[in-house]
C-alpha positions as CSV (number, residue, x, y, z in Angstrom):
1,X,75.4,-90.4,-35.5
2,X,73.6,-92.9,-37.6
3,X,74.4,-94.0,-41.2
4,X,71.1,-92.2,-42.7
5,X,72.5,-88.7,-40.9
6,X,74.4,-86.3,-43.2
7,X,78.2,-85.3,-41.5
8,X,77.8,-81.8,-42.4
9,X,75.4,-79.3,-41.2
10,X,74.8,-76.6,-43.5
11,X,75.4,-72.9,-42.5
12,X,72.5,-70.5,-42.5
13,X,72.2,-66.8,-42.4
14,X,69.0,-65.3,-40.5
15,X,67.5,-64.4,-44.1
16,X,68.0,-67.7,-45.9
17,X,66.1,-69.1,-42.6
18,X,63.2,-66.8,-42.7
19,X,63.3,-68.0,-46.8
20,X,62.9,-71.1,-46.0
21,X,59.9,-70.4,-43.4
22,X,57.8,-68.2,-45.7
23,X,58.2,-70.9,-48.4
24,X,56.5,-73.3,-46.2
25,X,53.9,-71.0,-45.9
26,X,53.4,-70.4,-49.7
27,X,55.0,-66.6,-49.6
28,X,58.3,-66.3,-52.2
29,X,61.0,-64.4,-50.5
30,X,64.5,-64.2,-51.4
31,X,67.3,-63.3,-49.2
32,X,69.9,-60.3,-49.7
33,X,73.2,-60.3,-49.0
34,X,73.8,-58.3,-45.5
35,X,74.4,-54.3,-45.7
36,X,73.5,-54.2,-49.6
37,X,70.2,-52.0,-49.3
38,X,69.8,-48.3,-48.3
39,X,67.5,-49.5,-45.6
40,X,70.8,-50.9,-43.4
41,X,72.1,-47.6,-44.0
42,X,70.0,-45.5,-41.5
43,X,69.6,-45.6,-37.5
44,X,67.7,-48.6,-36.3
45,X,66.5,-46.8,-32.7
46,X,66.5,-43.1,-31.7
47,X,68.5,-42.8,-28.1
48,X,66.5,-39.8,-27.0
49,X,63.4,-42.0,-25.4
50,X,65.0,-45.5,-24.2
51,X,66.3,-46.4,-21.0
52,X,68.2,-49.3,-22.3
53,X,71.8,-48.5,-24.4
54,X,71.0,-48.6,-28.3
55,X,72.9,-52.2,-29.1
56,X,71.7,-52.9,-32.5
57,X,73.1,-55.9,-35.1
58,X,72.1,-55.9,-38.7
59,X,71.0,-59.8,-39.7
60,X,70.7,-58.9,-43.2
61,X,67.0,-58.3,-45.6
62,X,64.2,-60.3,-47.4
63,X,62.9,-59.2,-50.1
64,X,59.1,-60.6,-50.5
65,X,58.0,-61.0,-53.7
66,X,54.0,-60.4,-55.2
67,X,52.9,-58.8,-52.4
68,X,52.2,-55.2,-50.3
69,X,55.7,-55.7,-48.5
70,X,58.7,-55.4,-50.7
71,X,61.4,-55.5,-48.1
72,X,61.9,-56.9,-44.5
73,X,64.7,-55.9,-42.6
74,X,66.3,-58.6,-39.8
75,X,67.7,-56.8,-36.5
76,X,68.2,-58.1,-33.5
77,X,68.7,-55.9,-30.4
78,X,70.1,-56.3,-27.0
């Protein structure tokens, strides 16, 4: 490493990193801490009509603020 490098690397969670992204993009978003909302609560995927097995992992929620959107919800699947 060089002398201008930091020696740590900060640790992100999925939300804080989408945060970040919309704020470079002029959207304010601020992200929740993970299984807090009634939104995590529920089913992601119904297993009647999929092939694949339901594998589902709950990254956490953004909430957007000003905006048609109040609440984005970070899964990943597979």
């Amino acid at each position: 490493m060089h002398d201008s490098e930091p020696d740590t690397i900060p640790l992100k969670t999925k939300p804080e990193e989408f945060c970040e992204f919309l704020e470079k993009i002029g959207i304010k978003a601020e992200a929740k801490e993970i299984a807090t909302d009634e939104v995590e609560k529920a089913d992601y995927y119904s297993g009647y009509f999929t092939k694949t097995p339901i594998m589902v992992t709950n990254k956490g929620c953004v909430e957007l603020k000003n905006g048609n959107i109040d609440l984005v919800q970070i899964i990943q699947k597979g």
